[in-house]
C-alpha positions in Angstrom: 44.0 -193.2 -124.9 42.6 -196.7 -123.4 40.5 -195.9 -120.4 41.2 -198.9 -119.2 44.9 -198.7 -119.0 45.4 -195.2 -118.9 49.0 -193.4 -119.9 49.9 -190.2 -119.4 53.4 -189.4 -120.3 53.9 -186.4 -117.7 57.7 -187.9 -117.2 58.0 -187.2 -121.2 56.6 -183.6 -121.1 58.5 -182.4 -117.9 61.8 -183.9 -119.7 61.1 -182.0 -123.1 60.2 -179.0 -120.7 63.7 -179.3 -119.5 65.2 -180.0 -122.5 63.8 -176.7 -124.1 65.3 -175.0 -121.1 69.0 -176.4 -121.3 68.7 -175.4 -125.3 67.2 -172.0 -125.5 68.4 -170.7 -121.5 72.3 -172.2 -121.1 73.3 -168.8 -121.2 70.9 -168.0 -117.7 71.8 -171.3 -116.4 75.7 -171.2 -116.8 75.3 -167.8 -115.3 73.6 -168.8 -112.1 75.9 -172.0 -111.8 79.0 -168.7 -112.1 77.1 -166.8 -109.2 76.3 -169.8 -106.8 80.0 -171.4 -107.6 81.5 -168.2 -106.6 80.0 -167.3 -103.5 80.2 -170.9 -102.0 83.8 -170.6 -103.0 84.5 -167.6 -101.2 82.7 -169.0 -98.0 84.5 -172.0 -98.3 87.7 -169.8 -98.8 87.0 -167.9 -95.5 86.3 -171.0 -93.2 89.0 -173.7 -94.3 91.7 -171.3 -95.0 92.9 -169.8 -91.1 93.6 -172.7 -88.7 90.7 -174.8 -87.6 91.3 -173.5 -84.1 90.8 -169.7 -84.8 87.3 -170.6 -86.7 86.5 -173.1 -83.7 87.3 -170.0 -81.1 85.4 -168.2 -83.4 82.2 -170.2 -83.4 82.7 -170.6 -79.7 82.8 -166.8 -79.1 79.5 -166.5 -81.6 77.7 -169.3 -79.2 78.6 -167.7 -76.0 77.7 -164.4 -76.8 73.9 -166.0 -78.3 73.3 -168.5 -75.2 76.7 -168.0 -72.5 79.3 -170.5 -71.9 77.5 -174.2 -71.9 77.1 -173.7 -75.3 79.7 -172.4 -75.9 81.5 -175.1 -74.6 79.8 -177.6 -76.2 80.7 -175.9 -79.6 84.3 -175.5 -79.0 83.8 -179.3 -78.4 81.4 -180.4 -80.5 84.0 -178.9 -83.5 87.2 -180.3 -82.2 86.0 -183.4 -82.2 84.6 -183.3 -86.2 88.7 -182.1 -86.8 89.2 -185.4 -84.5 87.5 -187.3 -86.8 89.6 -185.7 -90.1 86.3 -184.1 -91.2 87.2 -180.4 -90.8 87.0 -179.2 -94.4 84.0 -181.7 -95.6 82.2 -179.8 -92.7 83.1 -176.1 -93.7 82.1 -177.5 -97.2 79.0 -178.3 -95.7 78.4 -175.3 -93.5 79.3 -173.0 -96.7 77.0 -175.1 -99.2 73.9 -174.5 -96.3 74.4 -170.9 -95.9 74.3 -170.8 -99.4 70.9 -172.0 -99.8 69.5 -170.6 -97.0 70.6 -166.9 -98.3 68.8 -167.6 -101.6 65.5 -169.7 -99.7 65.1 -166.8 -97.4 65.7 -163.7 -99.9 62.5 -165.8 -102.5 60.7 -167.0 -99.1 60.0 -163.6 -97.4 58.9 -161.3 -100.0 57.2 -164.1 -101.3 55.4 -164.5 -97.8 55.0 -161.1 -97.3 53.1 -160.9 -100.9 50.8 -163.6 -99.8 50.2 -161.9 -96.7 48.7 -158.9 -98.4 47.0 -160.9 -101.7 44.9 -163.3 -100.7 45.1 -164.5 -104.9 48.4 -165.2 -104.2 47.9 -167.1 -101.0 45.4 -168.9 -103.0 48.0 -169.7 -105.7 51.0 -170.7 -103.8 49.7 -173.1 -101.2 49.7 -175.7 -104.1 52.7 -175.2 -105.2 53.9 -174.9 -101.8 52.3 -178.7 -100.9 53.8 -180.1 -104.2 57.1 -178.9 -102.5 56.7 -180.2 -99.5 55.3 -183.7 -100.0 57.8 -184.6 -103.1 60.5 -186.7 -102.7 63.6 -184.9 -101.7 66.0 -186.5 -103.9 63.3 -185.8 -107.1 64.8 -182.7 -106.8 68.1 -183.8 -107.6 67.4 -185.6 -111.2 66.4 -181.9 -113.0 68.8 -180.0 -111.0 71.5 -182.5 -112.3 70.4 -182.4 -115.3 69.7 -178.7 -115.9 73.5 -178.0 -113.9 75.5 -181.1 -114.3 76.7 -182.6 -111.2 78.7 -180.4 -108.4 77.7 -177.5 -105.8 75.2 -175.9 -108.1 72.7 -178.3 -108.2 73.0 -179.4 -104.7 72.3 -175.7 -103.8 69.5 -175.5 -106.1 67.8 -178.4 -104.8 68.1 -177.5 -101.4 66.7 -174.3 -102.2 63.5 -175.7 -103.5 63.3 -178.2 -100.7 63.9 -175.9 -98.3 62.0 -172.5 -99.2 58.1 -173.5 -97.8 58.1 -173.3 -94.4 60.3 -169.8 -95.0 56.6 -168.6 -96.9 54.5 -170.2 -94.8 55.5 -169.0 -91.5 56.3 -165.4 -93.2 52.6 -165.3 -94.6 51.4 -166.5 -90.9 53.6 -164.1 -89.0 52.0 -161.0 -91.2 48.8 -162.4 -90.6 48.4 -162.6 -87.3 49.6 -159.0 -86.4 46.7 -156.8 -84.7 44.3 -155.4 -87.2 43.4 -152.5 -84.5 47.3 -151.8 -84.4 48.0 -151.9 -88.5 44.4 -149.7 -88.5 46.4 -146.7 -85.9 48.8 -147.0 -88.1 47.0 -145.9 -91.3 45.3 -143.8 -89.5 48.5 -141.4 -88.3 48.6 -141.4 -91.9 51.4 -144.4 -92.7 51.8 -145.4 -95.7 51.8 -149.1 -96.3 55.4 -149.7 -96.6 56.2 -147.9 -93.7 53.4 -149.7 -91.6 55.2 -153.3 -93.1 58.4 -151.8 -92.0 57.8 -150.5 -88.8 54.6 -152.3 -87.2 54.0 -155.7 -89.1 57.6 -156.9 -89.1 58.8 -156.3 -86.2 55.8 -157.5 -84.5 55.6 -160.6 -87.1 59.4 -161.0 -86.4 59.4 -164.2 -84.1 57.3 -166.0 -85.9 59.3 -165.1 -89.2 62.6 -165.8 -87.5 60.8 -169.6 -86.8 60.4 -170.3 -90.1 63.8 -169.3 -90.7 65.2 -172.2 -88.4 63.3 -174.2 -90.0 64.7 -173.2 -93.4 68.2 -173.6 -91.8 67.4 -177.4 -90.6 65.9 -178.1 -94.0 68.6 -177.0 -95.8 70.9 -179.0 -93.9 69.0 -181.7 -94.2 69.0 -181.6 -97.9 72.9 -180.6 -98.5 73.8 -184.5 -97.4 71.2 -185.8 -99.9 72.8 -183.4 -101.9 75.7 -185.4 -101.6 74.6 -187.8 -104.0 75.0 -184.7 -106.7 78.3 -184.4 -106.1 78.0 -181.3 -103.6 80.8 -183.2 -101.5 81.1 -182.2 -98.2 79.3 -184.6 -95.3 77.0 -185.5 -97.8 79.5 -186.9 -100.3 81.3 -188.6 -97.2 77.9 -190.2 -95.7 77.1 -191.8 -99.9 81.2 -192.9 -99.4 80.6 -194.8 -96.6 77.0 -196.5 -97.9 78.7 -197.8 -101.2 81.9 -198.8 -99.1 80.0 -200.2 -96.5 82.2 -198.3 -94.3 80.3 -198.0 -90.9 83.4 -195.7 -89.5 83.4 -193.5 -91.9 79.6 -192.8 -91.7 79.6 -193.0 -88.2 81.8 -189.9 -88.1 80.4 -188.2 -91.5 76.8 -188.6 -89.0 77.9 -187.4 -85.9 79.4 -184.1 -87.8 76.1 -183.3 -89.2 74.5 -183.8 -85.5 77.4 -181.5 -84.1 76.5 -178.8 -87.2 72.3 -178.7 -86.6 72.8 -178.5 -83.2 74.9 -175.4 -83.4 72.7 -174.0 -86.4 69.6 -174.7 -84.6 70.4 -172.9 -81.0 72.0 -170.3 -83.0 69.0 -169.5 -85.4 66.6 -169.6 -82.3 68.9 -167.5 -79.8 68.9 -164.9 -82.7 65.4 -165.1 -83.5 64.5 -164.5 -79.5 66.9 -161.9 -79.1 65.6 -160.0 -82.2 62.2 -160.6 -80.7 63.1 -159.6 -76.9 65.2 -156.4 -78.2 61.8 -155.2 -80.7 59.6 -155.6 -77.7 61.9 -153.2 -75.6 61.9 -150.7 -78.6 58.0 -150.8 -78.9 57.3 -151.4 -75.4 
């Protein structure tokens, strides 16, 4: 290799890499594309099939109960007006596609942050990877994913996953971390065993940190599922890259505004429940 005008063909090896996956693990592939398909299908199924106006009362009832009636009003509006705008099933596709990913982000993140919590090898090891995740491009993620799982909902969700998952470790890792030492130490000394002291004193007390991270997963995700569009996810995503190689400033004008209406609702939800949780374990303990 010239010294002077150095090459080193990483984009070559990472393609091979991926080209030995497609050839020797299809089988694993096509069977995750089977799982993912089906379950955004059946969330999909569940919110565009009653009557937009039982799933908006719905929603509405969900909000008031979390945060009272402003919000809930402002939901019940917020979703009438994305059926106004004719982009009612583009935004269940979209709500579906998110929940999705954040299932899958949070089941990896939290063990994962948990682990890292108690090993500080593996803290060690996954900041890294966790940075590399963070700091690449989001739509990088896009060009294996398409490749690995053709274009569609699977590698939509699977990029979205990856973009989304750090902050769900992080803040997990943290939350375990910063419980009481003196508290975790009276537990092991009434003779707790350490999964029952995880259970019982470090998550619950670590829960509103945790419970931040997951909003955070939940705004990632949703943040990534319109670049997702570009993969052929459809849904918002697939309407806002419409309306950019239409030029049509209507149609992503409304495509926008939906996603505005959907993060808002996702976001006070996520927080309301993450407060709640934390209010109702400080009763329990208290």
């Amino acid at each position: 290799m010239d010294l002077l005008n150095p090459r080193i063909p990483l984009g070559d090896w990472i393609e091979d890499g991926i080209d030995w996956l497609t050839s020797n693990l299809g089988w694993l592939f096509d069977f995750i594309k089977l799982v993912l398909t089906g379950i955004y299908d059946g969330l999909y199924w569940v919110l565009s099939t009653p009557p937009y106006y039982v799933i908006i009362l719905i929603f509405a009832a969900l909000a008031f109960w979390i945060r009272g009636w402003r919000f809930a009003l402002f939901t019940a509006l917020g979703f009438y007006l994305i059926r106004a705008f004719n982009q009612w099933n583009n935004a269940m596709s979209t709500i579906s596609l998110v929940i999705v990913a954040v299932l899958i982000a949070l089941i990896i993140a939290i063990p994962l942050g948990i682990l890292a919590a108690r090993s500080d090898g593996v803290s060690r090891v996954l900041k890294p990877i966790l940075d590399l995740m963070q700091t690449m491009p989001a739509l990088v993620y896009l060009v294996p994913a398409i490749t690995i799982f053709s274009v569609g909902v699977t590698p939509g969700a699977i990029a979205t996953v990856i973009f989304a998952l750090p902050p769900g470790v992080r803040l997990t890792e943290l939350a375990i971390r910063q419980v009481d030492p003196e508290v975790v130490e009276a537990g092991y000394a009434f003779g707790s065993s350490p999964g029952k002291i995880l259970r019982q004193i470090q998550l619950p007390l670590a829960l509103p940190t945790i419970m931040a991270g997951v909003n955070q997963v939940i705004m990632l995700s949703l943040s990534m599922v319109v670049l997702a569009g570009m993969a052929g996810s459809g849904g918002l995503g697939g309407q806002v890259i419409a309306s950019i190689s239409q030029l049509n400033v209507s149609l992503g004008m409304e495509a926008g505004l939906a996603v505005v209406i959907i993060a808002i609702f996702l976001d006070r939800v996520s927080n309301a429940i993450g407060t709640r949780s934390s209010a109702l374990e400080m009763v329990k303990h208290g």
